[in-house]
N, C-alpha and C positions, 0 to 999 in steps of 0.2 A: 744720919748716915755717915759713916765712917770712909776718909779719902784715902788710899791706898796710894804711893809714887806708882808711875804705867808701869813702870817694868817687876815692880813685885806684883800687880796686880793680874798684868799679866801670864807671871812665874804661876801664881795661887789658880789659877782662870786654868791655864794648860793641865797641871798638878790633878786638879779635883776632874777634869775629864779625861787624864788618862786611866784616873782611878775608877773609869766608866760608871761617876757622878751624873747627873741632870740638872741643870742650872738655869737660872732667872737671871737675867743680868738685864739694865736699863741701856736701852742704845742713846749714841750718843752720834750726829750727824746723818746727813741726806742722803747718800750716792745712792739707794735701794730704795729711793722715793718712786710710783708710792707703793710698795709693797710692807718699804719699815719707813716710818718717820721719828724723828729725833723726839726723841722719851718715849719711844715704845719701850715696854718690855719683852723679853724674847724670853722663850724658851730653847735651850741652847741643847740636842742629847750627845754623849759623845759618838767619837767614832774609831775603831782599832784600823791599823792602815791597812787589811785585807777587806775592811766591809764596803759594801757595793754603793756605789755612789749612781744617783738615776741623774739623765739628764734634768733640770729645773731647779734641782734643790739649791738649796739656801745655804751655801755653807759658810762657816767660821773658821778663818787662818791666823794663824798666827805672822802678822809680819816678821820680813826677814830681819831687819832690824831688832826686832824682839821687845819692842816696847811700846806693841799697841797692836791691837786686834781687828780686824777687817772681815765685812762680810759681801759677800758675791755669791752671785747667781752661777751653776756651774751650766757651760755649753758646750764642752767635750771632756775629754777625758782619757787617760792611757794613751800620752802621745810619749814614746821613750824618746829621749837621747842620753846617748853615754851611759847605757844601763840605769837611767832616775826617770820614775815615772812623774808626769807633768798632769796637770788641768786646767783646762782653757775657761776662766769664769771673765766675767764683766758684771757692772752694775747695772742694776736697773735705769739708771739716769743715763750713764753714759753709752756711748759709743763705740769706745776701746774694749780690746778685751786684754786682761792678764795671765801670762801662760806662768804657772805657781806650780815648784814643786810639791808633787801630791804629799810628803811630810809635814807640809806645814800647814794642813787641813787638819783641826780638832774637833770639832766639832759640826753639827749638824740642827739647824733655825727649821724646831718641829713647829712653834706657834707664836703666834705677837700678839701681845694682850695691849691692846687701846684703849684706856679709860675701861669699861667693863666688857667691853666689845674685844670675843678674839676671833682670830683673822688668821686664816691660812696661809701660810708659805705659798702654798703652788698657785694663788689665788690671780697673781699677773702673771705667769711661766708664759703663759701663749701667747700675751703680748707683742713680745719679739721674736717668733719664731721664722720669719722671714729674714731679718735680720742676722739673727743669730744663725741661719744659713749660708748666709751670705759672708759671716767673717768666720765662719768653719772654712768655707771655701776660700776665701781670701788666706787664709793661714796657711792651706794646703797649699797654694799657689806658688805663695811667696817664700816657702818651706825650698817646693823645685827649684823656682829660679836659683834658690842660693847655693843649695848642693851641686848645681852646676856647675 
């Protein structure tokens, strides 16, 4: 297998799904444990920045830094400020959630192939749906107190 520097890797990774390609790519670390584990393969489809995104999915951003790819669970969505629309994703492992300008969403984790065994995206979604209420709500919260 041929090693690419991140950020052409990166470049080529963006490149082929804005050209609304479908992609295999080998993950690489935990935070979407257990839904992805390190050496799954993904199936990654793209996505154009009008397509509808549901709460659960699995999606692929592009860091802001630009030289590595991340993937998160999304748990809201279409929160504007200053005319840029935002999504509220977090990982399965953690805690926190990340509010990520909706731009820097490319992609879309249709499937994970483990060994021979594949495995649904939405397979843990319901996991945290307690949770993930909870810091929708904590977001809104903390949103008011600052606008004040």
């Amino acid at each position: 297998m041929r090693k690419f520097p991140p950020e052409a890797f990166v470049q080529l990774t963006v490149g082929l799904l804005q050209d609304r390609c479908r992609l295999k790519l080998r993950l690489h670390g935990g935070c979407m444990f257990p839904c992805l584990m390190d050496g799954d393969d993904i199936i990654v489809d793209s996505i154009a920045p009008d397509d509808k995104l549901k709460m659960g999915d699995v999606l692929l951003f592009r860091a802001e830094h630009h030289s590595m790819l991340q993937a998160h669970r999304l748990i809201w969505q279409h929160v504007k400020q200053k005319g840029q629309k935002y999504v509220i994703c977090r990982s399965d492992r953690g805690k926190e959630y990340d509010i990520m300008p909706r731009d820097l969403v490319i992609g879309r984790i249709s499937a994970v192939q483990r060994g021979s065994q594949d495995i649904p995206t939405n397979r843990w979604a319901g996991r945290g749906k307690a949770l993930d209420a909870l810091l929708r709500l904590s977001y809104v919260l903390t949103r008011r107190m600052v606008m004040r």
